[in-house]
N, C-alpha and C positions, 0 to 999 in steps of 0.2 A: 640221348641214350641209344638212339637206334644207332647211330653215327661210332660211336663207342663200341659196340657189339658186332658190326664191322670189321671193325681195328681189329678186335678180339680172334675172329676166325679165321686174319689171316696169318696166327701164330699158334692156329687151336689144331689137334689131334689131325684134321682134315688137310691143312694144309703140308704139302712135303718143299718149300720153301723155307731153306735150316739161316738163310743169311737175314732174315727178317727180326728184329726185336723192337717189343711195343715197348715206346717210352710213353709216357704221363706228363701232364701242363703243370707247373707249379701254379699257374696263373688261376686255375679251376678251381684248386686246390682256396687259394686266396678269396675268390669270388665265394665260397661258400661260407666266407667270416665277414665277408664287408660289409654288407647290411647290417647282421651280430652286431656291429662294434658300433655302428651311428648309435644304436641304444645303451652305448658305453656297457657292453658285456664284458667282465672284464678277461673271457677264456677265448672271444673273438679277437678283442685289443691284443694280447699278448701273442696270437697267434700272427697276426699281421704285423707283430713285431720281429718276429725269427723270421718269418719268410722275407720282410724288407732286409735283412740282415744279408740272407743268400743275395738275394740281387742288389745291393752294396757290392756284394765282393765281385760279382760276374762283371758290374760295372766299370769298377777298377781293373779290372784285367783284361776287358775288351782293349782291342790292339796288340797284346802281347802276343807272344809266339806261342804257335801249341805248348812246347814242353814247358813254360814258365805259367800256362793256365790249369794244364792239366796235375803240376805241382802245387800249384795254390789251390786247387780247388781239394787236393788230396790233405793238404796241410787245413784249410781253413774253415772249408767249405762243408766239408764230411763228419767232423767234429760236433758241428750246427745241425745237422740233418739226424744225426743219433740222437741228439740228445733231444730232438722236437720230434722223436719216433716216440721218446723214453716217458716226455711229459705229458704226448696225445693218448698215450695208454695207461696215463695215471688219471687223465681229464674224465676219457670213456668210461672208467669204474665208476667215478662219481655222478656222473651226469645220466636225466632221466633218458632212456633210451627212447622216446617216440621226437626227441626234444630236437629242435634245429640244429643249437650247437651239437648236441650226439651228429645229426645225422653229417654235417658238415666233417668233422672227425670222423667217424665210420669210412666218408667216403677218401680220406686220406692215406688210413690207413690199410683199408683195402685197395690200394691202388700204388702202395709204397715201393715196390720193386721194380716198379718204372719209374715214381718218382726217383729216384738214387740212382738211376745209372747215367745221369748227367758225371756224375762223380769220376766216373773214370772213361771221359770222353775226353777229347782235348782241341772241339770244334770251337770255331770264333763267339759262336750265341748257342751257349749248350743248353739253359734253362729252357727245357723246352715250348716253342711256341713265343716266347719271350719277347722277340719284335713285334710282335702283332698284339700281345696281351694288352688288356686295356688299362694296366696298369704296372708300374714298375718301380721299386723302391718307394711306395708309399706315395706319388703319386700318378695325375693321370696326364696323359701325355697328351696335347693341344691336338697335335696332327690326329683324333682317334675320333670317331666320328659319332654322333648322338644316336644313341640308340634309345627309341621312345616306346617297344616295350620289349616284352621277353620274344616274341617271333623275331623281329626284327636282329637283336641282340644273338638269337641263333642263325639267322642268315646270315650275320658278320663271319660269326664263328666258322661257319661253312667256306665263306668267302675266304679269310683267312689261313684256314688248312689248306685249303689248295693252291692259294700262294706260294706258302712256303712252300708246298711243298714240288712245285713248280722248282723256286729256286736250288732246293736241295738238290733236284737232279736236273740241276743246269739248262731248264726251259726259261723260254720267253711268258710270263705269262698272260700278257695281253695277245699274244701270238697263240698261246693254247687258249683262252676262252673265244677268240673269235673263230677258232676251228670249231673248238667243240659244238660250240651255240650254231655256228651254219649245221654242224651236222646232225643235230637235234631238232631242227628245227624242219631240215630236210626230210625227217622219216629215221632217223638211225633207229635201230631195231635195240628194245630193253635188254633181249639176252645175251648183247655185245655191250653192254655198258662196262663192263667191267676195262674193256678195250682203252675206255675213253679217261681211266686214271693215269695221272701225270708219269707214275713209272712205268707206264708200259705203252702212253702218248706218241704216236707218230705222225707228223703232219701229213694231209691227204696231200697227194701227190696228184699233178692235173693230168688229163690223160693224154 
């Protein structure tokens, strides 16, 4: 949550950075029905059904050229995503609100205008976070590493954003953690940490 709140300010009132837009993980989104559903719920099941749905289609269009994804994803994609706005705010009325499944929907649909703007992206892996997610189309991918509890499971997650987010602006990332970690480890001072996120990363230069 802290991590998220973050994200948050640096598109809130304070920041004057107008090229910035927060997107949402569908993958998080997911994680909040999975458990739900081992106990055969059947508004977790169903929801882990439409979202295996979206990453079916991302699936199938990986490789194609932007304008042939960002048209499937307009035609196929967006269709899916209304209509699992439509049923998660039919679900919310009826469901107890202190209740899991509530809070798992709550947090969807407070978070839906970043969820949807994959929609009219036309990047290679638009579902955001989607490589690194520990799960896609229903299952879980061999290469994803065991995480034995919830710390752990949020270190990845850390580890993971800054992956990608590495590769989105065209870093090495083994090249930016072994800066950053000598320079942390050196003394780098807390009030410059901001220095040391990926978009604004520049390797120390020897003197």
């Amino acid at each position: 949550m802290r991590r998220l709140r973050a994200y948050k300010q640096l598109v809130g009132p304070q920041s004057n950075e107008q090229s910035i837009t927060l997107v949402f993980c569908w993958s998080h989104v997911r994680r909040g029905f999975y458990d739900l559903a081992k106990t055969k719920a059947p508004i977790a099941m169903e929801a882990l059904r439409r979202i295996a749905a979206l990453y079916a289609i991302e699936q199938r269009i990986r490789g194609k050229s932007p304008a042939d994804r960002l048209a499937v994803r307009q035609a196929e994609s967006k269709p899916l995503v209304a209509e699992l706005r439509i049923w998660f705010e039919a679900q919310i009325a009826k469901l107890p609100a202190r209740g899991p499944t509530a809070a798992a929907t709550r947090y969807a649909l407070n978070h839906w205008a970043g969820l949807e703007r994959f929609l009219d992206d036309d990047a290679s892996n638009s579902i955001p976070t989607a490589s690194s997610a520990p799960c896609g189309g229903g299952s879980i991918k061999k290469k994803q590493p065991v995480r034995s509890s919830d710390e752990g499971g949020e270190n990845w997650a850390c580890l993971a954003s800054l992956i990608e987010t590495c590769k989105l602006n065209g870093i090495n990332p083994q090249a930016y953690f072994t800066d950053i970690l000598t320079r942390l480890v050196n003394g780098w001072p807390q009030k410059r940490i901001d220095e040391l996120m990926p978009w604004l990363w520049r390797p120390e230069q020897p003197p």
